[in-house]
PQR file of N, CA, C, O and H, with PARSE charges and radii, in Angstrom:
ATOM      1  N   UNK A   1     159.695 148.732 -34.598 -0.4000 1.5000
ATOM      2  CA  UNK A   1     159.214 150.034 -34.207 -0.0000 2.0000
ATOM      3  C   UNK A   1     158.014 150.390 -35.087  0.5500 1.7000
ATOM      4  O   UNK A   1     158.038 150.613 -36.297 -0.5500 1.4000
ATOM      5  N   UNK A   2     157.039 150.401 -34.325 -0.4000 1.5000
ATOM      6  CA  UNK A   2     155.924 150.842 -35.013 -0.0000 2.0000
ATOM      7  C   UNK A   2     155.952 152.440 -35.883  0.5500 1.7000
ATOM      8  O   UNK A   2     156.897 153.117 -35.480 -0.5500 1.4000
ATOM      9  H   UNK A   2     157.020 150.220 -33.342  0.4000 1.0000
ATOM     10  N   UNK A   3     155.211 153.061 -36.843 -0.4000 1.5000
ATOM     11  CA  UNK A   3     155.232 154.340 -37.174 -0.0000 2.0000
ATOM     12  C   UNK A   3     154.584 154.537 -37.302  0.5500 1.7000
ATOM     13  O   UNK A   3     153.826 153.891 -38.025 -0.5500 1.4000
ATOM     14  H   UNK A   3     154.442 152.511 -37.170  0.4000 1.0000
ATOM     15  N   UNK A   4     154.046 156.442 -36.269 -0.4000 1.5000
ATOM     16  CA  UNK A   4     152.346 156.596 -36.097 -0.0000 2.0000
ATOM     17  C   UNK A   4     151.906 157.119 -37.755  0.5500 1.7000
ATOM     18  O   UNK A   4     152.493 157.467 -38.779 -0.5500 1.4000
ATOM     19  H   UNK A   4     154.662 156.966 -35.682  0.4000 1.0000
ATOM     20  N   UNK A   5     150.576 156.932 -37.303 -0.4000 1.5000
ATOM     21  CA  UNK A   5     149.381 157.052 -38.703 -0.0000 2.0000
ATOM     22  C   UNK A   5     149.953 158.440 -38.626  0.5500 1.7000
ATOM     23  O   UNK A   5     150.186 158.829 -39.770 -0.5500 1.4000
ATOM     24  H   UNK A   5     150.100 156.649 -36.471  0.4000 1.0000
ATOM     25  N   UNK A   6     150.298 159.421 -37.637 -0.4000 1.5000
ATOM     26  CA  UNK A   6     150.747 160.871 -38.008 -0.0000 2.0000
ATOM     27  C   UNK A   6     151.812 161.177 -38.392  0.5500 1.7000
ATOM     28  O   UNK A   6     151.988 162.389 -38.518 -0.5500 1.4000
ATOM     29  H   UNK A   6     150.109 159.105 -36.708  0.4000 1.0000
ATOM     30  N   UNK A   7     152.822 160.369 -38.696 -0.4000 1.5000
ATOM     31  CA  UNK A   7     154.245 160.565 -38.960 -0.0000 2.0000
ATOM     32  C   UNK A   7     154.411 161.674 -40.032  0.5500 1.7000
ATOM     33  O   UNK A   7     153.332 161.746 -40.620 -0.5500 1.4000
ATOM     34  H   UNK A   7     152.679 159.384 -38.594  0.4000 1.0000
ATOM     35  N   UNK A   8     155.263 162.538 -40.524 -0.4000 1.5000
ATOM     36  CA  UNK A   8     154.913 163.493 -41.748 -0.0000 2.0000
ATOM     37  C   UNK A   8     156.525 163.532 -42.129  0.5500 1.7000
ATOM     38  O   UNK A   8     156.860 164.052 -43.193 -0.5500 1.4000
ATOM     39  H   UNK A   8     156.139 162.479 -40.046  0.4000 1.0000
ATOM     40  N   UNK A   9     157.452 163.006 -41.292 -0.4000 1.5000
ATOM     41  CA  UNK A   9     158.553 162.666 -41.604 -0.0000 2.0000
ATOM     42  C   UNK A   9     159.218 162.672 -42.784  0.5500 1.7000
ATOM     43  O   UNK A   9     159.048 161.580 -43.326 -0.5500 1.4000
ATOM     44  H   UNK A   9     157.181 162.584 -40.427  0.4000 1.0000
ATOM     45  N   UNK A  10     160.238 163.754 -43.762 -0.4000 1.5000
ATOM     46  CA  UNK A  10     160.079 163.507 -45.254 -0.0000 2.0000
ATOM     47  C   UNK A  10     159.625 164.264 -46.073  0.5500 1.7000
ATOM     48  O   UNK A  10     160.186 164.788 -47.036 -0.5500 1.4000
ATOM     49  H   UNK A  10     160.377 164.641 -43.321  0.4000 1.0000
ATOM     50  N   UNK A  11     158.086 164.386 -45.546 -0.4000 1.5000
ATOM     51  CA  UNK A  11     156.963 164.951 -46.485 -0.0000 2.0000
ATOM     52  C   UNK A  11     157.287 166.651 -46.535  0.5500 1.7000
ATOM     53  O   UNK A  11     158.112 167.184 -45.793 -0.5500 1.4000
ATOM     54  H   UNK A  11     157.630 163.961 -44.764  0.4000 1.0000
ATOM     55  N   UNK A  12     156.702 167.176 -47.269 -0.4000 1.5000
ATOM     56  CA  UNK A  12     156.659 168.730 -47.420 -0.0000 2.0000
ATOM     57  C   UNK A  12     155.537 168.763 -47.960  0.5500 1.7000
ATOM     58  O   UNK A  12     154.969 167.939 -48.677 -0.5500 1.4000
ATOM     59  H   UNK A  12     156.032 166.743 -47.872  0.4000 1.0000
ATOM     60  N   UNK A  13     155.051 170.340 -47.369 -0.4000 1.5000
ATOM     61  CA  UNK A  13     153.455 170.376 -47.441 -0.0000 2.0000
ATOM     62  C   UNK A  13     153.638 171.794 -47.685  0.5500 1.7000
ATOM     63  O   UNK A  13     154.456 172.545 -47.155 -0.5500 1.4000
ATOM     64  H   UNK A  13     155.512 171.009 -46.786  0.4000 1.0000
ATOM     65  N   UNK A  14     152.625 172.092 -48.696 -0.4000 1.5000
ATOM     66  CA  UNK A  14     152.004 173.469 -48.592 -0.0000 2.0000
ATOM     67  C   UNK A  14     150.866 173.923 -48.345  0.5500 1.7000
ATOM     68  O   UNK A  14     149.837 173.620 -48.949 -0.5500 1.4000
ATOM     69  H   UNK A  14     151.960 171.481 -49.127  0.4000 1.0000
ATOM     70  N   UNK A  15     151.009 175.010 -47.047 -0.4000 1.5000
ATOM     71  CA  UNK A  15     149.959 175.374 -46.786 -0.0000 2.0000
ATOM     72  C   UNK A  15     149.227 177.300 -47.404  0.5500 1.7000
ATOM     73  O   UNK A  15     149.701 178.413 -47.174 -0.5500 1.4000
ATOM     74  H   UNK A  15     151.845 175.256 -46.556  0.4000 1.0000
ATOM     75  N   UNK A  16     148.273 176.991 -48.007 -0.4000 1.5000
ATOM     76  CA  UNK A  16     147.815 178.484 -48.220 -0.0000 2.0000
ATOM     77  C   UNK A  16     146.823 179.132 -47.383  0.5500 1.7000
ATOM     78  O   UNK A  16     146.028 178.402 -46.791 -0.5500 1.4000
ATOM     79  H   UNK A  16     147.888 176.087 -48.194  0.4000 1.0000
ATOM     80  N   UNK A  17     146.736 180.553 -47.224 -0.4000 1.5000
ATOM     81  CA  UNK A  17     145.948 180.941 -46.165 -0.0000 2.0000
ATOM     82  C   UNK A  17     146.457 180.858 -45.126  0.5500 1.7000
ATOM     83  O   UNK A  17     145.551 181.013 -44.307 -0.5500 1.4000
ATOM     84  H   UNK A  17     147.382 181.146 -47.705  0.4000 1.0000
ATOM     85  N   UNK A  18     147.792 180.636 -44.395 -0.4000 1.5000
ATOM     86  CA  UNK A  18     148.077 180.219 -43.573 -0.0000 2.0000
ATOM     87  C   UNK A  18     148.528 180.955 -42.350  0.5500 1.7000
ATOM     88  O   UNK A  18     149.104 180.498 -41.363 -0.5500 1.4000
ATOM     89  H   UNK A  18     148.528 180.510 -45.060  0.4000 1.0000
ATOM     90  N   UNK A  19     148.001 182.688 -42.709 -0.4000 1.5000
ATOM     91  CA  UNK A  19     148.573 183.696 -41.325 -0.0000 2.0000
ATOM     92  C   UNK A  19     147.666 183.734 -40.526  0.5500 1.7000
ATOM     93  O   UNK A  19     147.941 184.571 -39.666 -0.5500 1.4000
ATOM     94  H   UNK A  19     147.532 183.059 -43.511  0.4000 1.0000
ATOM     95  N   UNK A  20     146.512 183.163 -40.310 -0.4000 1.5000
ATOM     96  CA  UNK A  20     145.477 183.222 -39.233 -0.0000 2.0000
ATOM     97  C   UNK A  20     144.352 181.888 -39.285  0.5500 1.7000
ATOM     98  O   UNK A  20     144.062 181.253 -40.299 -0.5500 1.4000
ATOM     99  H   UNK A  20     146.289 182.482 -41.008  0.4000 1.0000
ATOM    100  N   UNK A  21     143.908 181.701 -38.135 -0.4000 1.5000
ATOM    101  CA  UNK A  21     142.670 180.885 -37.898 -0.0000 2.0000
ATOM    102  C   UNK A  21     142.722 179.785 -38.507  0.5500 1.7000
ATOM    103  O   UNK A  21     143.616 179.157 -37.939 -0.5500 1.4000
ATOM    104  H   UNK A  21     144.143 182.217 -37.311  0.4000 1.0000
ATOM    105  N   UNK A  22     142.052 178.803 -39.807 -0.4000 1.5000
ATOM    106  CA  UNK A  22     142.476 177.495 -39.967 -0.0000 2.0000
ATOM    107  C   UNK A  22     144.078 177.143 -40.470  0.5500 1.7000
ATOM    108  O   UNK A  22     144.768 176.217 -40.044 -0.5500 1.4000
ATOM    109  H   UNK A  22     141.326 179.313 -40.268  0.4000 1.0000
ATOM    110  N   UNK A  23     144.407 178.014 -41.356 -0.4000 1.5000
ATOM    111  CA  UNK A  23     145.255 177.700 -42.419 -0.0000 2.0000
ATOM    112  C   UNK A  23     146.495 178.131 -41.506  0.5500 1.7000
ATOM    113  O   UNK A  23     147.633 178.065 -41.970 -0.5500 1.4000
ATOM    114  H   UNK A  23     143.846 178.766 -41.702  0.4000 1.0000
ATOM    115  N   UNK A  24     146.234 178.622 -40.052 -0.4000 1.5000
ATOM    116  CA  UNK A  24     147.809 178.327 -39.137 -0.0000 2.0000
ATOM    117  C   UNK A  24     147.314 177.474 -38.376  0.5500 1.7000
ATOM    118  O   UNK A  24     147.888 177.882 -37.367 -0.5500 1.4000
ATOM    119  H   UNK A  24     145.309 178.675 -39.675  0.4000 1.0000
ATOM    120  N   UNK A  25     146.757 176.672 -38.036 -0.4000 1.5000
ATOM    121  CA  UNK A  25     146.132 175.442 -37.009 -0.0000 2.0000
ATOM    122  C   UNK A  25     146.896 174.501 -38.073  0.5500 1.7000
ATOM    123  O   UNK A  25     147.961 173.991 -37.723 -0.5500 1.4000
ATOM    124  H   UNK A  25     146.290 176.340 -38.856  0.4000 1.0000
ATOM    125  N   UNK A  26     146.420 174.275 -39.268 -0.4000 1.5000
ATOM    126  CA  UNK A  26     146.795 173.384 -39.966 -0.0000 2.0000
ATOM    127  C   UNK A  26     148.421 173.450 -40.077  0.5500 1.7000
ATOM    128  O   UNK A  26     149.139 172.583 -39.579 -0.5500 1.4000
ATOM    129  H   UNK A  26     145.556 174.690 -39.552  0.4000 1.0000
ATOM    130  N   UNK A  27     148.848 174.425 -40.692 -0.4000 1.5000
ATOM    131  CA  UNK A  27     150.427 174.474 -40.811 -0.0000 2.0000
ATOM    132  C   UNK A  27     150.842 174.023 -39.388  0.5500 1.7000
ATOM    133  O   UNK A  27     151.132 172.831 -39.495 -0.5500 1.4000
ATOM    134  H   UNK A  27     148.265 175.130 -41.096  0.4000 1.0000
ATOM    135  N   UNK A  28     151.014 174.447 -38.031 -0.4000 1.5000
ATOM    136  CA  UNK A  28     151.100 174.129 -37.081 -0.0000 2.0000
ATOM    137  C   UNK A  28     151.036 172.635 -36.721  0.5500 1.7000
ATOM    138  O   UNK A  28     151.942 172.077 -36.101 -0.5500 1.4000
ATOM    139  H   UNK A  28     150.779 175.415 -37.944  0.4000 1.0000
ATOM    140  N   UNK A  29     149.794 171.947 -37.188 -0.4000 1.5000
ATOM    141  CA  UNK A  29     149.355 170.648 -37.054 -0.0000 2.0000
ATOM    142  C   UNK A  29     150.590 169.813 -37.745  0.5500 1.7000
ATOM    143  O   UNK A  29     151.090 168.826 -37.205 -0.5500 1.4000
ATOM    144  H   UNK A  29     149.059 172.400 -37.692  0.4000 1.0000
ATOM    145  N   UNK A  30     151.035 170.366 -39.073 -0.4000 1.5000
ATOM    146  CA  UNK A  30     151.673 169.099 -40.164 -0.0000 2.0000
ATOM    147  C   UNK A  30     153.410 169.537 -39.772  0.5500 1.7000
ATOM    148  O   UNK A  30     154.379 168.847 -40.090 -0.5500 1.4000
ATOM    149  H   UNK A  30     150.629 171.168 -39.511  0.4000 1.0000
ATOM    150  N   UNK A  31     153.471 171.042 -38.903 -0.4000 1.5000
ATOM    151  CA  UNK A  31     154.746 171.004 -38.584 -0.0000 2.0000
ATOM    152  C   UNK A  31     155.064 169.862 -37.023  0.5500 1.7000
ATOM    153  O   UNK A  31     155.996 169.064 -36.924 -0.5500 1.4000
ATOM    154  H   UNK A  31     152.684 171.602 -38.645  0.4000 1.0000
ATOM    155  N   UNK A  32     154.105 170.096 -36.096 -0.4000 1.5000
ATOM    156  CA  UNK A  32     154.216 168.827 -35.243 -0.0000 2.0000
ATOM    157  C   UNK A  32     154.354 168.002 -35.425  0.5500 1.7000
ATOM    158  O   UNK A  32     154.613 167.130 -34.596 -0.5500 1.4000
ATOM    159  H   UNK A  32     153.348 170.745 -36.176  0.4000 1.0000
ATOM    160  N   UNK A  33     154.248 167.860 -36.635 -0.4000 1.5000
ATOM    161  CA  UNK A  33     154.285 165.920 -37.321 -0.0000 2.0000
ATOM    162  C   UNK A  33     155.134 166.048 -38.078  0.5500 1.7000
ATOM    163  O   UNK A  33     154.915 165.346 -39.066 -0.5500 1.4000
ATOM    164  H   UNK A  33     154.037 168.569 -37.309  0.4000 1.0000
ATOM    165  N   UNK A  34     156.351 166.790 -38.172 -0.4000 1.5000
ATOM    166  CA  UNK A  34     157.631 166.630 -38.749 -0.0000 2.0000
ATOM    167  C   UNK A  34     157.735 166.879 -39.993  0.5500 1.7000
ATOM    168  O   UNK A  34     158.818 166.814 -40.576 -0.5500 1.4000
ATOM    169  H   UNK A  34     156.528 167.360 -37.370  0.4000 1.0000
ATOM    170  N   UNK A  35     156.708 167.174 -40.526 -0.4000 1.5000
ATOM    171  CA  UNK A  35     156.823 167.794 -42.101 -0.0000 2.0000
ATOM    172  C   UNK A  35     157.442 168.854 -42.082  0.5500 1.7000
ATOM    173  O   UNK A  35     157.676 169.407 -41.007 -0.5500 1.4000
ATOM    174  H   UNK A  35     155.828 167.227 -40.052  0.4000 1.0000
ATOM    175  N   UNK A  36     157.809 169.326 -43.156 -0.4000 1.5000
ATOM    176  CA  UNK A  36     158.468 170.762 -43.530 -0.0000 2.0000
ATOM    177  C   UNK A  36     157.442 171.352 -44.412  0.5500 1.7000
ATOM    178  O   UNK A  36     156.998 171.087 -45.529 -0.5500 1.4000
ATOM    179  H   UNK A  36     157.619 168.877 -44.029  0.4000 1.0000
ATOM    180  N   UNK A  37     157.238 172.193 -43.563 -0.4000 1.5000
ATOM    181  CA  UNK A  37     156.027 172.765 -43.830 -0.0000 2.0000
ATOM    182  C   UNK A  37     156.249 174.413 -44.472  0.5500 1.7000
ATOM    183  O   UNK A  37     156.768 175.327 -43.831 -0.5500 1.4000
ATOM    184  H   UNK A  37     157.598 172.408 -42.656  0.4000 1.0000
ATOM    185  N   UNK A  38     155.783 174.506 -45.713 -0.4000 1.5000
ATOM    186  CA  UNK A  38     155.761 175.701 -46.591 -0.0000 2.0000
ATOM    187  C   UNK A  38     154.489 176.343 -46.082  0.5500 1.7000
ATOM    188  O   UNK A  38     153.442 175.720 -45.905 -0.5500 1.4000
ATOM    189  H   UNK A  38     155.362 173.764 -46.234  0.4000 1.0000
ATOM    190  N   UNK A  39     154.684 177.834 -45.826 -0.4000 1.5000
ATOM    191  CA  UNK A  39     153.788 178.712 -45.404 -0.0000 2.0000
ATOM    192  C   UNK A  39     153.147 180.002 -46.735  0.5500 1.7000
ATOM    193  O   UNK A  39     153.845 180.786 -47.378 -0.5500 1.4000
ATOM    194  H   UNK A  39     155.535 178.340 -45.970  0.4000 1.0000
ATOM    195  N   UNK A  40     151.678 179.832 -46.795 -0.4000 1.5000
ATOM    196  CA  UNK A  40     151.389 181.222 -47.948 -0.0000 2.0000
ATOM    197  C   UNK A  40     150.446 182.057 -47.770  0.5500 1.7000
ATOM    198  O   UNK A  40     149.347 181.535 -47.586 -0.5500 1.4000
ATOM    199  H   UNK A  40     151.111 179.195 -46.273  0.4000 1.0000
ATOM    200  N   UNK A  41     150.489 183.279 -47.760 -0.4000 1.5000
ATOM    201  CA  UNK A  41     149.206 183.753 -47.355 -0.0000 2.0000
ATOM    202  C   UNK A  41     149.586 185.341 -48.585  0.5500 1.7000
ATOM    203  O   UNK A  41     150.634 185.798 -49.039 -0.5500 1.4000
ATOM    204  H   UNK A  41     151.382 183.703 -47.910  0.4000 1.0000
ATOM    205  N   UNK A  42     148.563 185.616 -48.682 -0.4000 1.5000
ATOM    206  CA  UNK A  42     148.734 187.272 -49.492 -0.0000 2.0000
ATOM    207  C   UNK A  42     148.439 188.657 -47.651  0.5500 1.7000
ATOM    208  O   UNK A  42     148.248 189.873 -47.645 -0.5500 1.4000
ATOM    209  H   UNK A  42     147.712 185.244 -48.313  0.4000 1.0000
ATOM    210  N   UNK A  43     148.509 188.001 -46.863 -0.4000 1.5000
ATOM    211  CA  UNK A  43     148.815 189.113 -45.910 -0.0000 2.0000
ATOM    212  C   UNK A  43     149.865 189.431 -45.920  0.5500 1.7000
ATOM    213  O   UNK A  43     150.651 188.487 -45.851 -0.5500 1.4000
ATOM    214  H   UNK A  43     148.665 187.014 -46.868  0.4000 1.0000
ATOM    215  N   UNK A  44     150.567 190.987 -46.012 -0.4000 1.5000
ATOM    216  CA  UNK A  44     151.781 190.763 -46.063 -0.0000 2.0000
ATOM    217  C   UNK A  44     152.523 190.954 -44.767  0.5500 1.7000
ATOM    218  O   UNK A  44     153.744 190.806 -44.709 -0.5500 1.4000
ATOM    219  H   UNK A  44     149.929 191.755 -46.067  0.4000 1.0000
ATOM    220  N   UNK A  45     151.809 191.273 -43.759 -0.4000 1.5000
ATOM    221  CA  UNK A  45     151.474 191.834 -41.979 -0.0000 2.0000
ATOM    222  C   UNK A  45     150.860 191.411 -41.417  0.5500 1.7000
ATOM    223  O   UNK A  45     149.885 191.431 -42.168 -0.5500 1.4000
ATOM    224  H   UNK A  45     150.818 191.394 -43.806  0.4000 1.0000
ATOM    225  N   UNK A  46     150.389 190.750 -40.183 -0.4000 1.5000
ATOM    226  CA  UNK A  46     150.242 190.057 -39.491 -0.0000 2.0000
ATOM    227  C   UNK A  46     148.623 191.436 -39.027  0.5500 1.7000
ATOM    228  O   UNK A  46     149.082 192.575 -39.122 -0.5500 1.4000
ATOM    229  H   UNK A  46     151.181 190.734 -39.573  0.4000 1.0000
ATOM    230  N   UNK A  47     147.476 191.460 -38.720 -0.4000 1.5000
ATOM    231  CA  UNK A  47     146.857 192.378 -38.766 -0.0000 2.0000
ATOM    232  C   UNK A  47     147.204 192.675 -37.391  0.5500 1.7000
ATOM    233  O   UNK A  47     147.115 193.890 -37.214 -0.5500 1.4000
ATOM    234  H   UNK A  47     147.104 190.535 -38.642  0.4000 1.0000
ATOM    235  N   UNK A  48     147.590 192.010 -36.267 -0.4000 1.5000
ATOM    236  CA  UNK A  48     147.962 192.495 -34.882 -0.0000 2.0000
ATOM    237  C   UNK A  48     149.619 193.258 -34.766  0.5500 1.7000
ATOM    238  O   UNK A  48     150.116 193.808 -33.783 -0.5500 1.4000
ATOM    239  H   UNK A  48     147.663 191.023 -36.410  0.4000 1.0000
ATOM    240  N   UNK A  49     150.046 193.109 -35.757 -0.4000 1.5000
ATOM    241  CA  UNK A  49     151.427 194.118 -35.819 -0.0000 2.0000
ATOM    242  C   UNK A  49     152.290 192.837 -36.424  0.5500 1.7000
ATOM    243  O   UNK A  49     151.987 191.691 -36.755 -0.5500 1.4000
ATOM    244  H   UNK A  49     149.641 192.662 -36.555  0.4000 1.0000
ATOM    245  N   UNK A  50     153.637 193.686 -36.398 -0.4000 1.5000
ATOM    246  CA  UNK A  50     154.883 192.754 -36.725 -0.0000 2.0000
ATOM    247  C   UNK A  50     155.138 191.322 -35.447  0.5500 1.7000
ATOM    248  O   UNK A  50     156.069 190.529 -35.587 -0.5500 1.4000
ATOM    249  H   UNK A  50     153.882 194.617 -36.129  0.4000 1.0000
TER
END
């Protein structure tokens, strides 16, 4: 069984910046790929509401 170059399987990642625009593309990206993915941002609200 081959294992893709994207596998993230295992891994844990932290992402900062991560409540809008790159830094949730990215978290998003490394959670599709099976990482467990840690989320950080100093927003403490989402600026479109809860």
């Amino acid at each position: 069984m081959t294992r893709s170059p994207f596998d993230m399987s295992g891994k844990t990642v932290l992402v900062t910046g991560s409540t809008l625009g790159m830094g949730l593309t990215i978290a998003k990206g490394f959670h599709a790929c099976g990482a467990r993915t840690i989320i950080s941002s100093n927003i403490q609200q989402h600026p479109a509401g809860p």
